[in-house]
Backbone as CSV, one residue per row, in Angstrom:
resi,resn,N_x,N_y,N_z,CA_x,CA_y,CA_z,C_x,C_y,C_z
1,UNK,0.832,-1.172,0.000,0.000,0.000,0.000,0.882,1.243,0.000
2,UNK,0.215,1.888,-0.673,1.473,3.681,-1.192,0.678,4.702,-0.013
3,UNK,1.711,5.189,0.585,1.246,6.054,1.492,0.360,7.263,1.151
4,UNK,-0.250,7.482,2.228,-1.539,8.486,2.247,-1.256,9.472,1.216
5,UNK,-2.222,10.078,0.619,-2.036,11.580,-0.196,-1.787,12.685,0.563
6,UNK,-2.600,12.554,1.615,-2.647,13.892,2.570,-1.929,13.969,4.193
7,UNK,-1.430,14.542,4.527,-0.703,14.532,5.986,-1.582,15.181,6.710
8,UNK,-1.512,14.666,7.597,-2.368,15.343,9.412,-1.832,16.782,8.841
9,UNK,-0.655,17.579,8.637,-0.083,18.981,8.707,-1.242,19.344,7.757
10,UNK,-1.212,19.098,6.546,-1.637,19.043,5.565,-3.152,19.485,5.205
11,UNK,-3.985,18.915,6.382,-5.350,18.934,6.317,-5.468,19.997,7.368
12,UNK,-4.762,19.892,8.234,-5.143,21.205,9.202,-5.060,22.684,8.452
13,UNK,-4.096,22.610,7.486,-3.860,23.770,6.713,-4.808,24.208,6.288
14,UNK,-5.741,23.111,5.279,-6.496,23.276,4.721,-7.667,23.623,5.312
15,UNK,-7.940,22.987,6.438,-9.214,23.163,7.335,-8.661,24.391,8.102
16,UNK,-7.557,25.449,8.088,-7.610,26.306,8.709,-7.385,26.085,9.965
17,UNK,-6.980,25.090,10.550,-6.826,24.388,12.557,-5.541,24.758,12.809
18,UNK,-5.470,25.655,14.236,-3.556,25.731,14.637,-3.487,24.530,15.677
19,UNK,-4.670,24.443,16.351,-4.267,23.374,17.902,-4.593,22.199,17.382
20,UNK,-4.439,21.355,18.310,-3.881,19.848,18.099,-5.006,18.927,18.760
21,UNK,-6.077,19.557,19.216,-7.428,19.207,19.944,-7.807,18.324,18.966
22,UNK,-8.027,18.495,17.900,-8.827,17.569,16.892,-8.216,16.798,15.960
23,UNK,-6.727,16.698,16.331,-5.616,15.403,15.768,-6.112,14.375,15.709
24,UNK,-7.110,13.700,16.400,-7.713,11.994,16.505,-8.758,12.046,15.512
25,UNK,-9.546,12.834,15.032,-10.703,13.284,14.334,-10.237,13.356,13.284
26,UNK,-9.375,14.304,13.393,-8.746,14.938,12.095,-8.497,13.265,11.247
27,UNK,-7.088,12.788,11.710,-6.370,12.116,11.229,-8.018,10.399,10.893
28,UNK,-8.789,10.403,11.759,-10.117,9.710,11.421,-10.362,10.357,10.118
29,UNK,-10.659,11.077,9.671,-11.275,11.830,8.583,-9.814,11.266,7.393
30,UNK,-8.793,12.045,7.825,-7.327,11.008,6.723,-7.598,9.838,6.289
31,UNK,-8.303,9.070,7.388,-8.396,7.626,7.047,-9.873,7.333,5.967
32,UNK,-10.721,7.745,6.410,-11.403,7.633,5.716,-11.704,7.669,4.655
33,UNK,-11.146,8.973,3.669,-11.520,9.708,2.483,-10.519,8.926,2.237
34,UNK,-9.117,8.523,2.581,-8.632,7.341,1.708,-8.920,6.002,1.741
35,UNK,-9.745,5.290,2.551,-10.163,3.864,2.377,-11.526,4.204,1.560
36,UNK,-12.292,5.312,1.336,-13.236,5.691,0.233,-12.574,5.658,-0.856
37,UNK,-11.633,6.653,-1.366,-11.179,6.281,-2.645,-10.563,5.017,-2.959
38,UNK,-10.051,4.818,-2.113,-9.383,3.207,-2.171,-10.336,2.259,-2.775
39,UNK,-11.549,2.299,-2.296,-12.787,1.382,-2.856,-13.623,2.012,-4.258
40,UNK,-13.473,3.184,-4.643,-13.706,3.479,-5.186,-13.443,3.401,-6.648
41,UNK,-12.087,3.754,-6.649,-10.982,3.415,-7.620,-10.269,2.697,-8.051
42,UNK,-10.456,1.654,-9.081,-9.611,0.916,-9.390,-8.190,1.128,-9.627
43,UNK,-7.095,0.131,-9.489,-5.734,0.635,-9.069,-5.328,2.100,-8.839
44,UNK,-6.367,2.238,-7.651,-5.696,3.494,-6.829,-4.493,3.681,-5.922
45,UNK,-3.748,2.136,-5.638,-2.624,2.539,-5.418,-1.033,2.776,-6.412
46,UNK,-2.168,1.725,-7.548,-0.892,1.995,-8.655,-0.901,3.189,-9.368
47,UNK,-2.157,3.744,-9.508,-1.796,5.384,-9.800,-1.447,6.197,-9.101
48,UNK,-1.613,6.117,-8.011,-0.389,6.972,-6.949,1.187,7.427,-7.727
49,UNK,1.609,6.400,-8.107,2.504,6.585,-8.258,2.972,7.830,-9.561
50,UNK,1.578,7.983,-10.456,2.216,8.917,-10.736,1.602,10.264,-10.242
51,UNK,2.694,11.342,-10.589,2.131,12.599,-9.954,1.105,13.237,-9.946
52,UNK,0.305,13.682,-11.312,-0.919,14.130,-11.725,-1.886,13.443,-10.652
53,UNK,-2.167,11.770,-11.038,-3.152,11.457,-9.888,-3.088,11.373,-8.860
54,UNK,-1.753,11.503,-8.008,-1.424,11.618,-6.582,-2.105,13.373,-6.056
55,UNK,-1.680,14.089,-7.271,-2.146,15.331,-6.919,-3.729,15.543,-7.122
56,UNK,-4.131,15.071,-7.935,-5.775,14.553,-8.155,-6.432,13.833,-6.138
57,UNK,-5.671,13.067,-6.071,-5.762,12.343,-5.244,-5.832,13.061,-3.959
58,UNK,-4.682,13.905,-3.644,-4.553,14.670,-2.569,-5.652,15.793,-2.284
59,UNK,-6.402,16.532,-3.698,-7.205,17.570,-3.628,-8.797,16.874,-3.381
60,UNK,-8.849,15.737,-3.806,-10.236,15.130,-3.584,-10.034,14.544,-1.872
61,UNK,-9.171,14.127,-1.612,-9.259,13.741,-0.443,-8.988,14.815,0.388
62,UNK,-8.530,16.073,0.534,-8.965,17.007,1.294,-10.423,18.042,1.507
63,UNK,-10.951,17.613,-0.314,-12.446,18.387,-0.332,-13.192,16.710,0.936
64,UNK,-12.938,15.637,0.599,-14.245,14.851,1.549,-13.389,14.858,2.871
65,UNK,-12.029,15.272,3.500,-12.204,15.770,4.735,-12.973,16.993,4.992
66,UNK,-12.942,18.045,3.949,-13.323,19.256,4.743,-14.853,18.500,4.570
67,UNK,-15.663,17.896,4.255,-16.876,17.920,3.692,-17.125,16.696,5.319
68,UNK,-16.333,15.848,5.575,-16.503,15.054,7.118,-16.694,16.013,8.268
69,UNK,-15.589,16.859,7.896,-15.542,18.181,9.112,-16.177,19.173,9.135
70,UNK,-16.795,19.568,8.053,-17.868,20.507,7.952,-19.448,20.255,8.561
71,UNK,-19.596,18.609,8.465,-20.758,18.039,8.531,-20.954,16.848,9.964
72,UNK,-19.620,17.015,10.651,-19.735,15.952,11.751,-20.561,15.995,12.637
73,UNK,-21.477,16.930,12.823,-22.458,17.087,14.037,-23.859,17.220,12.926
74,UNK,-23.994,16.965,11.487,-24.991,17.165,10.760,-25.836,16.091,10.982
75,UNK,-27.360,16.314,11.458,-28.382,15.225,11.990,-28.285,14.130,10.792
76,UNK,-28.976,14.762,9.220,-29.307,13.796,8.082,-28.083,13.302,7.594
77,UNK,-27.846,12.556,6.357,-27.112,12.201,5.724,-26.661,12.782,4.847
78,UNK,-25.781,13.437,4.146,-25.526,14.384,2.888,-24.538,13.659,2.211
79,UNK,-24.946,14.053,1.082,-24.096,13.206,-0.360,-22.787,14.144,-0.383
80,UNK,-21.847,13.714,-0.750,-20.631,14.104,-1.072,-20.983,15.153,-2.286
81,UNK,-20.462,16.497,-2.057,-20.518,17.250,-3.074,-20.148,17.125,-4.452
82,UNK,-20.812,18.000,-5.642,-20.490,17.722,-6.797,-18.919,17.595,-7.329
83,UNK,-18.415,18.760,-6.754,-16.840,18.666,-6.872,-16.156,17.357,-6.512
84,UNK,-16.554,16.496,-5.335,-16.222,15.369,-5.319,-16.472,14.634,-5.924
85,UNK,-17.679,14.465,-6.262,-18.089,13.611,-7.195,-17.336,13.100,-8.241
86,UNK,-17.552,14.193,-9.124,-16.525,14.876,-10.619,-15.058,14.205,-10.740
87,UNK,-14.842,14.781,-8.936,-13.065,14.590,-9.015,-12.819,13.156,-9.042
88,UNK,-14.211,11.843,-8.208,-13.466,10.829,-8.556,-14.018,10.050,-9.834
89,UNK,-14.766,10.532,-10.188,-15.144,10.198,-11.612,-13.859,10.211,-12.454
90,UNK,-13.496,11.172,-12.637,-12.126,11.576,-13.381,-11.063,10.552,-12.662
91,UNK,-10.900,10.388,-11.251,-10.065,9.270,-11.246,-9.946,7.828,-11.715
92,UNK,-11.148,7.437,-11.536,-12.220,6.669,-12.268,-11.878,6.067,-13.560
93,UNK,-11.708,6.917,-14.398,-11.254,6.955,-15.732,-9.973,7.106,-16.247
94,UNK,-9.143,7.325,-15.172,-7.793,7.246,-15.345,-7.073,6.621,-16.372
95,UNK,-6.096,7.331,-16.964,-5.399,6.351,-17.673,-4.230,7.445,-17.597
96,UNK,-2.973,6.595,-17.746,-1.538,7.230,-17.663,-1.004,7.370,-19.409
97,UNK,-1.259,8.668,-19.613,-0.783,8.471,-21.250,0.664,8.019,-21.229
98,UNK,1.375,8.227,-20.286,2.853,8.428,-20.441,3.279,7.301,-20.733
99,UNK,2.608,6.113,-19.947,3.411,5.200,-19.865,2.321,4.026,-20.048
């Protein structure tokens, strides 16, 4: 297995967090949005390897943390936004011209 797209540093950035209160949550949410794409995507760890979809990879999995953390106290259920959607569609369909 190819290591995570996103770092604990990484997501706090993004979510805007300086303290360290919500490191267990946080890094819950890391896990998640990557065992989602993981199931999602066929050889999602072999496209890791290259850059484009690692970077694909890293921006979708920080939109469904912020979208875990935005919504963790939300009563109903909410669908993953369109932008997510899209983004793993496109992973989805992957193909490496290069190689």
């Amino acid at each position: 297995m190819v290591g995570l797209p996103v770092t604990l540093a990484e997501a706090k950035v993004y979510l805007r967090i300086d303290d360290d209160v919500e490191d267990d949550m946080i890094n819950g949410f890391i896990n998640t949005a990557d065992v989602y794409l993981r199931g999602a995507v066929d050889n999602y760890d072999t496209n890791l390897a290259n850059d484009d979809f690692k970077q694909l990879a890293k921006t979708v999995s920080l939109a469904i943390i912020t979208e875990l953390y935005d919504n963790r106290g939300a009563a109903e259920r909410l669908d993953y936004s369109y932008t997510v959607r899209t983004l793993i569609a496109q992973m989805q369909y992957w193909s490496d011209v290069s190689g």
